[in-house]
C-alpha positions in Angstrom: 0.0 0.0 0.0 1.2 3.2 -0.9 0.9 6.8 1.0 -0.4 8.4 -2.6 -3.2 5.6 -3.3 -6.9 5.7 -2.8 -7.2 3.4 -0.5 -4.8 4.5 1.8 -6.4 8.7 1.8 -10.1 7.4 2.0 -9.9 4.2 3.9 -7.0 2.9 5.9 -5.8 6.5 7.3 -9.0 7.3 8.4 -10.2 3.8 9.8 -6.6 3.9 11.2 -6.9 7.5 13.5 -10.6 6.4 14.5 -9.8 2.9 15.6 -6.9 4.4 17.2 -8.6 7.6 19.0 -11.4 5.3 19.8 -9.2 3.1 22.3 -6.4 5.4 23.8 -9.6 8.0 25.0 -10.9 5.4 26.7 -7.7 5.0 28.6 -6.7 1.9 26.7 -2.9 2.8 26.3 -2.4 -1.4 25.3 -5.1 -1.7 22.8 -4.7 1.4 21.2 -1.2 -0.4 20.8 -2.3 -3.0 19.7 -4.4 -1.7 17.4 -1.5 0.5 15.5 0.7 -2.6 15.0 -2.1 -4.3 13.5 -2.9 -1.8 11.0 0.6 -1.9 10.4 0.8 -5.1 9.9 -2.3 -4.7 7.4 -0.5 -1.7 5.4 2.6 -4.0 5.3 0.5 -7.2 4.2 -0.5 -5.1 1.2 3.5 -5.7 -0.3 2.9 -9.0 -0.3 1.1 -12.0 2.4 5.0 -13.3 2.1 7.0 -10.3 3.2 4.0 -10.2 6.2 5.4 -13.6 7.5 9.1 -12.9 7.2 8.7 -9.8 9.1 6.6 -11.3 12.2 9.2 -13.6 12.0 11.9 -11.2 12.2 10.4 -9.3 14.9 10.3 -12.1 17.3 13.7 -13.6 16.8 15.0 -9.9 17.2 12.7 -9.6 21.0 13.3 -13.3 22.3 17.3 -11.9 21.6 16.7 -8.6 23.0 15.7 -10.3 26.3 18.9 -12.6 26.3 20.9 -10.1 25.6 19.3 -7.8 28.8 19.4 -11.0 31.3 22.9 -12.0 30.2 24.0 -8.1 31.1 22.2 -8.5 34.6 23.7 -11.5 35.5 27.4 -9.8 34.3 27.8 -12.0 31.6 28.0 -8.9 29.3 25.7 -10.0 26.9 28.3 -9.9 23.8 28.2 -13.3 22.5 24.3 -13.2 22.6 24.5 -9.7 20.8 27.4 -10.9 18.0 24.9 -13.9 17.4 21.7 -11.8 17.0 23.2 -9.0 14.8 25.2 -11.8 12.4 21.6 -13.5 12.4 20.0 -9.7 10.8 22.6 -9.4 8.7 22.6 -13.4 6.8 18.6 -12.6 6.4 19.4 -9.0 5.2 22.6 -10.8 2.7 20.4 -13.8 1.4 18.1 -11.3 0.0 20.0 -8.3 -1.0 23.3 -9.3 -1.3 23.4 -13.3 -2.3 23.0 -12.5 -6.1 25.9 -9.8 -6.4 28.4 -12.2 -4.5 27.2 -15.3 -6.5 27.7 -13.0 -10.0 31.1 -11.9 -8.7 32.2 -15.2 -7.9 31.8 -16.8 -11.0 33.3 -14.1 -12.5 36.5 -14.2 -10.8 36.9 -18.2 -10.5 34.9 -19.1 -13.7 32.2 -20.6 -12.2 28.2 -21.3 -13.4 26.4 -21.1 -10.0 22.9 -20.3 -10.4 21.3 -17.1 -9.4 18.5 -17.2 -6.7 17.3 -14.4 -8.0 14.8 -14.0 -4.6 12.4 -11.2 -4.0 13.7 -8.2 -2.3 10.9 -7.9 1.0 10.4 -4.0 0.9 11.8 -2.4 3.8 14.2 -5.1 4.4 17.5 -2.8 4.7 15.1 -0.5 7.2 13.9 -2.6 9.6 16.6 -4.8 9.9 18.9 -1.7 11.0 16.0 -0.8 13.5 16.2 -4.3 15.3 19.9 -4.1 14.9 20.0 -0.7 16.9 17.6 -2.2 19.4 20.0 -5.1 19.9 22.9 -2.9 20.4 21.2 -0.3 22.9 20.4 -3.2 24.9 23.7 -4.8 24.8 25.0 -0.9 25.6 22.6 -1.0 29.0 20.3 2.3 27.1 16.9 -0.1 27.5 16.8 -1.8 30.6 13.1 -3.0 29.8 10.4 -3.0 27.2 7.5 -5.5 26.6 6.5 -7.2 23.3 3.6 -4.7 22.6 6.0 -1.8 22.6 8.6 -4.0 20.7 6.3 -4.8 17.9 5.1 -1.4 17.3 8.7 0.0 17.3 9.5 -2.1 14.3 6.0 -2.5 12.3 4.6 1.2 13.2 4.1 1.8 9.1 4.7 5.5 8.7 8.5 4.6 9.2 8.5 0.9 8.2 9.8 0.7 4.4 11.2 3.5 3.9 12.5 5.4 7.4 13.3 7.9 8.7 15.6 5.6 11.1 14.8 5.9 14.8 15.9 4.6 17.9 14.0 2.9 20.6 14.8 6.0 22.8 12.5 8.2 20.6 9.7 6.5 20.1 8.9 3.9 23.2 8.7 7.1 25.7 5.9 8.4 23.1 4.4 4.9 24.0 4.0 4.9 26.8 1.7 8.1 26.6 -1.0 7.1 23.9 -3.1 5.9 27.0 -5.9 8.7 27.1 -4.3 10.4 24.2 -7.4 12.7 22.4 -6.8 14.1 18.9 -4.8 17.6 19.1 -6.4 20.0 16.6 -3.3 21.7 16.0 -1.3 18.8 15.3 -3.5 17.2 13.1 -3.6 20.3 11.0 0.4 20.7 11.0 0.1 16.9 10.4 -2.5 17.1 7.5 -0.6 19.7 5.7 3.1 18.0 6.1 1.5 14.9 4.4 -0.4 17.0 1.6 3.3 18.5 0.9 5.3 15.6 1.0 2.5 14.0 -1.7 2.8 17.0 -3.8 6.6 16.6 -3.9 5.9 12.8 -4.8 3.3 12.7 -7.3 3.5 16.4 -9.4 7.7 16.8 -9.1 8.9 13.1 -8.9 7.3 11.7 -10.4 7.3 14.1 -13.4 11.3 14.7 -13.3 10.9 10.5 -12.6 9.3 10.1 -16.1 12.1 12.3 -17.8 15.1 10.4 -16.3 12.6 7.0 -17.4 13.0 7.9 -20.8 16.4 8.8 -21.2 17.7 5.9 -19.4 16.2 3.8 -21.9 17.0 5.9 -24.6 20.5 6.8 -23.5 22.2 6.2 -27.2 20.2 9.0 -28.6 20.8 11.4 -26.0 22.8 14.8 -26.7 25.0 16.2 -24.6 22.6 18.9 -23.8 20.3 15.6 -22.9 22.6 14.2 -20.8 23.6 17.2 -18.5 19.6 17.4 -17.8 19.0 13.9 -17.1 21.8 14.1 -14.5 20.1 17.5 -12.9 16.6 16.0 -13.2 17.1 12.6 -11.3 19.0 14.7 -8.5 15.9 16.8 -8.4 13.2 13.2 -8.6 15.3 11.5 -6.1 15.1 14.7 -3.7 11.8 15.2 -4.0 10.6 11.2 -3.9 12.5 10.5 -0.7 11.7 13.7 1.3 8.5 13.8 -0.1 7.9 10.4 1.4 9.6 11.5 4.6 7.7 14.5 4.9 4.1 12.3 4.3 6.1 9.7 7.0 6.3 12.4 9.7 2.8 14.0 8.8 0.9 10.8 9.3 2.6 10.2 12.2 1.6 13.4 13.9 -2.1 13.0 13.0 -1.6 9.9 15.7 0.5 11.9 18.1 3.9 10.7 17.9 6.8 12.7 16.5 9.2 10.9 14.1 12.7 12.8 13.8 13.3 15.3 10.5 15.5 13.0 7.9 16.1 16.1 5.3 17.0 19.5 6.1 17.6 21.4 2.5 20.6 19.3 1.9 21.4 21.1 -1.6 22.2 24.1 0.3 25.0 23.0 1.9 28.1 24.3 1.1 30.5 21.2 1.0 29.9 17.6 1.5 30.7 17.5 5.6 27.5 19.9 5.9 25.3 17.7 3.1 25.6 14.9 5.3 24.1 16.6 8.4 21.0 17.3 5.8 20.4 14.4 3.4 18.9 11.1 5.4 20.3 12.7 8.2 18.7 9.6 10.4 21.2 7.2 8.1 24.0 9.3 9.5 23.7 8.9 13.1 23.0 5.6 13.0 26.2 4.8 10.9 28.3 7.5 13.3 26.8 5.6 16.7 26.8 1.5 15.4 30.0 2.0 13.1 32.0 5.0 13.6 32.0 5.8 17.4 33.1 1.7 17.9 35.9 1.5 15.3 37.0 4.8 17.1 35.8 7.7 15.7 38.6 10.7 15.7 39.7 9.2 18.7 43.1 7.7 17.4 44.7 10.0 15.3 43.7 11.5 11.9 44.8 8.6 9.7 42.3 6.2 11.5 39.6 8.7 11.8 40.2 8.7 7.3 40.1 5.2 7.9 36.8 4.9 9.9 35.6 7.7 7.4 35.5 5.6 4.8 34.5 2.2 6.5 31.2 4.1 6.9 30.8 5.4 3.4 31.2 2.3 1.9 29.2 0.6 4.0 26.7 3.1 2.9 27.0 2.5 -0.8 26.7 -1.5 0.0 23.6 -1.0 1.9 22.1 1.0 -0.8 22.5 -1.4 -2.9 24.2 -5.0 -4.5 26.3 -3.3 -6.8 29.8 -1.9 -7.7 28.2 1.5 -9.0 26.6 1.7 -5.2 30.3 0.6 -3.6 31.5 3.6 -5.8 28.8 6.2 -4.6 29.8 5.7 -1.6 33.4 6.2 -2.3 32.7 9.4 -4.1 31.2 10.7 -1.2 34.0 9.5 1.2 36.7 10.4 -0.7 35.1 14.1 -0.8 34.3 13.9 2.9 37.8 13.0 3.9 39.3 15.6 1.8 36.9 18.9 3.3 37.7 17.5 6.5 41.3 17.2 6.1 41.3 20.8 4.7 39.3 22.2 7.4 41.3 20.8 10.1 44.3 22.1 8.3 42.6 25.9 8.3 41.6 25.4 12.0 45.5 24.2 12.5 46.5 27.7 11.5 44.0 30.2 12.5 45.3 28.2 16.1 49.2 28.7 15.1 47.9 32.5 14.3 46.5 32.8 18.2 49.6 31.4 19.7 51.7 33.7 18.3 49.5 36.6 20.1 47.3 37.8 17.4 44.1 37.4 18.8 42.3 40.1 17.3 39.5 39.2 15.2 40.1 39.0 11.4 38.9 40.8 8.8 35.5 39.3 7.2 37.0 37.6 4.3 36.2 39.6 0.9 33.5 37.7 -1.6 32.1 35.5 1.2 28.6 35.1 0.1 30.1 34.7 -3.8 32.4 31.9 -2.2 29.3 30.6 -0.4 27.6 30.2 -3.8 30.4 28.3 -5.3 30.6 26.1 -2.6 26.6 25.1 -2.9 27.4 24.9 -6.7 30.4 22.9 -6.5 28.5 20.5 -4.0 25.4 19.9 -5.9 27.3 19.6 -8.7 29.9 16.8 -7.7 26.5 15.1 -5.5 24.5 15.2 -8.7 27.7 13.1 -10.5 27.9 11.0 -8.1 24.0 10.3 -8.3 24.8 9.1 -11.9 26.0 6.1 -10.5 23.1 5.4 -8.1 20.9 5.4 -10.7 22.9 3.8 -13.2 22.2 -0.1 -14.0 26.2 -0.4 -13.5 29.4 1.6 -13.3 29.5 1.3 -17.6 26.0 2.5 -18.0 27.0 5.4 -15.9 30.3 6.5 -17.3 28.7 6.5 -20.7 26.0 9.3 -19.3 28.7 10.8 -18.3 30.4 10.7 -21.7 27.4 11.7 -23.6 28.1 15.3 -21.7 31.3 15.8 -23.1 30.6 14.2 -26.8 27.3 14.4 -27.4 27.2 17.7 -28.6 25.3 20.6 -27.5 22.0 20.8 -29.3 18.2 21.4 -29.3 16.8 19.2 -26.1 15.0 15.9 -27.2 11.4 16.7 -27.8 10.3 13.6 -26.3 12.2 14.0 -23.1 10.6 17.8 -23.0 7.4 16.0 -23.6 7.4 14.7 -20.2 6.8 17.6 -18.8 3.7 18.6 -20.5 1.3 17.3 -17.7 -2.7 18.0 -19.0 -3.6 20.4 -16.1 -0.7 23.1 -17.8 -1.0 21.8 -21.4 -4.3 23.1 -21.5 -3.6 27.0 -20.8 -0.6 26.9 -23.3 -3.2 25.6 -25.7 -5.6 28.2 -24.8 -2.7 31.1 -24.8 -1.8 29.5 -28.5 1.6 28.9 -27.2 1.3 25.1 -28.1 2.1 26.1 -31.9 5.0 27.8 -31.2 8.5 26.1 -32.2 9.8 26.3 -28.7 6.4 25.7 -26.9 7.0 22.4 -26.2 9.9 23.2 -23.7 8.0 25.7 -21.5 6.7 23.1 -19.3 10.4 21.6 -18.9 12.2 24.8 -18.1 9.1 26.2 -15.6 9.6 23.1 -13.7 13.7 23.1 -13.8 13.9 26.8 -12.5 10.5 25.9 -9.7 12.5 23.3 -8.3 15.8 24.5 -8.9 14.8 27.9 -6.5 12.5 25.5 -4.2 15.7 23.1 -3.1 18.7 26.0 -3.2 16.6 29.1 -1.4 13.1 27.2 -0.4 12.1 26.8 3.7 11.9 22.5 3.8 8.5 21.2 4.8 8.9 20.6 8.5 10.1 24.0 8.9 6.4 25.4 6.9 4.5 23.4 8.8 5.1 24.6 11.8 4.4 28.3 10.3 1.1 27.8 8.7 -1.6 29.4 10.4 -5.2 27.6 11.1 -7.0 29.7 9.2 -9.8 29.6 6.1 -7.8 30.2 3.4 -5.4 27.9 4.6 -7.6 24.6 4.9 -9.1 25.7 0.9 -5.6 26.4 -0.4 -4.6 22.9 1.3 -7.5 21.5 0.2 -6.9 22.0 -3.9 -3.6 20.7 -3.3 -4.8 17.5 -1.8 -7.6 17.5 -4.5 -4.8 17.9 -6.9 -2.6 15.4 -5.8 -5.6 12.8 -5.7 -6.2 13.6 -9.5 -3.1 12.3 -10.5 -3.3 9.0 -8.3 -4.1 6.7 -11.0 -0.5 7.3 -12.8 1.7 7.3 -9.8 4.8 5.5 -8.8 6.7 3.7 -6.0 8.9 5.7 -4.1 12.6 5.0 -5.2 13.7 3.6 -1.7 11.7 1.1 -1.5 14.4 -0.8 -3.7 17.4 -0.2 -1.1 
């Protein structure tokens, strides 16, 4: 079941916040509970009866394990071997399906062998929950949850705003939240906030994802015939879809879960204004970051053990990233893109700090001038970043590392002329078709290509000078003209239902 469907707006949301207000006003904190995991289990089901199974499965092992690991630590047997045979347990579920394939198709390639491919289903959400029991495991092998009963369990892992697609959480977040729903009565205010979030995560989704989505479609499968001028807007355009998919989804993820009551933590924070690729990581999937800086980077050391190490741990983490993205060498070299990057800004930032400290020693402790240019220098710095991320996003949506040199290629010697009119094409959704036929603009050579550029420069100014959602939604004001504004956008966004897509995630 998807967040942009019909029978997700007009049946299981609002069957789901009844049900639900219906048992925690009575003071039913358990079967309000109870109820949420089972609708979770329902929007989960929807994937596939399969993937259902394999979860509930999953989410017992991981409590039965939980427990062990908690008595072994009270009895001062640490807990460690319990933990190590837990996590390795996640992680041969989370290989067989994800990862099984790739190593099989590299081995044969490297010794010459003909091993079949098990070519099995990829459950959706697989890489998300299994990272959430994983982080439960490890909190309670740290001593951070002394206690926590199945109920609670269950709904941390199932609770379907967050279950196939993030934002990451840890227990700590969401089990004190809880323990409140007892008694809980809908908030006005926060189902409004709530409301609106989801209606502009959906519109990021199903009018700009999906439409850049259809774009980047056609000119993956039609990569021989693309210009140069083709190919530098195909790379632009997915960085824009995959933007607006994932925090779309996020944003729709967070505003469901407010309607309820429960606050799921911000995953995107404008990420394409950052400046370099240290501050783009504190804003894309920011939820991703901290769980690979506490699980992986804190225990191999962290900056703890001298800069060479802390490179080291830097890019254990990033290409760990890139493998759980995906079964792929284009993923492995994402990642590596990004570390290599992230290593470098550090290093040169460490070496600035180094001397604006070597300055202070020597007794010049006034404060410096405001360096000349520094908003210009700003702008190149958000350039340069989106620029080397959008690159590096060739290869993530790249079939394989050849597929996405060639893009590549294309820019340099493919020649610079008139865009595809096809690719244009996708832009020309009905609902603005119609006015440029009524304006008599559709007869015009260039007319075709209105759509395409109106849309490039909208979300071009929305993600480099745009407020993110989270941040609106907290400034819109209850008001009339609010709820009828809000209210075309949702009708909108329904409209367009009967085309839309997965989100792109929900293959990592």
């Amino acid at each position: 079941m998807l967040f942009h469907s019909y029978i997700f707006v007009f049946i299981f949301l609002p069957v789901s916040l009844i049900g639900y207000y219906f048992l925690a006003g009575k003071g039913s904190g358990r079967e309000a509970k109870l109820w949420l995991a089972a609708v979770s289990l329902w929007f989960y089901g929807c994937f596939g009866i399969e993937y259902l199974f394999l979860l509930l499965a999953s989410v017992l092992f991981n409590y039965k394990a939980g427990r062990k690991i908690r008595e072994c630590r009270e009895s001062g047997r640490g807990g460690k071997r319990a933990f190590a045979v837990a996590a390795a347990g996640n992680l041969t579920l989370l290989a067989y399906f994800k990862y099984m394939d790739f190593f099989i198709e590299n081995w044969n390639a490297l010794c010459g062998g003909d091993l079949p491919l098990l070519r099995a289903a990829l459950p959706v959400g697989i890489s998300f929950f299994t990272f959430q029991q994983i982080s439960y495991l490890a909190d309670c092998f740290r001593g951070e949850i002394i206690e926590g009963g199945f109920t609670d369990y269950m709904l941390y892992i199932v609770y379907f705003p967050k279950l196939v697609e993030g934002p990451l959480t840890f227990a700590s977040e969401l089990f004190p939240q809880f323990a409140g729903i007892g008694g809980k009565k809908p908030d006005a205010e926060g189902l409004m906030r709530g409301i609106c979030l989801f209606i502009m995560g959906m519109l990021k989704k199903v009018i700009l994802a999906d439409t850049f989505g259809e774009a980047v479609n056609y000119g993956y499968s039609n990569l021989e015939m693309m210009h140069g001028s083709d190919a530098l807007l195909l790379i632009v355009f997915y960085s824009l879809q995959l933007y607006f998919d994932f925090s779309g989804y996020c944003d729709m993820a967070r505003g469901v879960s407010r309607m309820f009551g429960i606050e799921l933590p911000v995953n995107f924070d404008s990420p394409y204004q950052s400046g370099n690729i240290i501050e783009f990581w504190k804003r894309w999937h920011m939820t991703l970051t901290r769980f690979f800086t506490k699980y992986i980077y804190i225990p191999l050391g962290g900056n703890r053990k001298g800069k060479g190490k802390t490179y080291r741990n830097l890019l254990v983490v990033f290409f760990l990233s890139g493998l759980w993205h995906g079964a792929g060498w284009n993923f492995i070299l994402w990642g590596m893109m990004h570390g290599i990057l992230y290593v470098l800004t550090r290093a040169w930032q460490e070496r600035s700090a180094a001397g604006i400290g070597l300055i202070k020693s020597r007794g010049q402790l006034h404060k410096p001038d405001a360096p000349k240019g520094g908003r210009i220098a700003g702008a190149v710095g958000k350039a340069f970043t989106f620029c080397y991320v959008s690159i590096a996003w060739v290869y993530f949506r790249a079939e394989s590392i050849v597929q996405g040199n060639f893009l590549l290629g294309r820019v340099f010697t493919g020649g610079f002329v008139r865009v595809d009119r096809n690719l244009a094409g996708c832009f020309n959704l009905d609902e603005f078709w119609y006015f440029l036929k009524v304006l008599r603009l559709d007869g015009w050579e260039y007319g075709h290509y209105i759509l395409m550029c109106a849309f490039t420069v909208f979300a071009m100014m929305l993600v480099f000078f745009g407020k993110n959602a989270a941040w609106a939604a907290e400034k819109i004001k209850p008001k009339g003209w609010t709820a009828a504004v809000f209210a075309c956008l949702l009708l909108w966004c329904v409209l367009t239902f009967s085309d839309v897509s997965a989100f792109l995630y929900f293959n990592f």
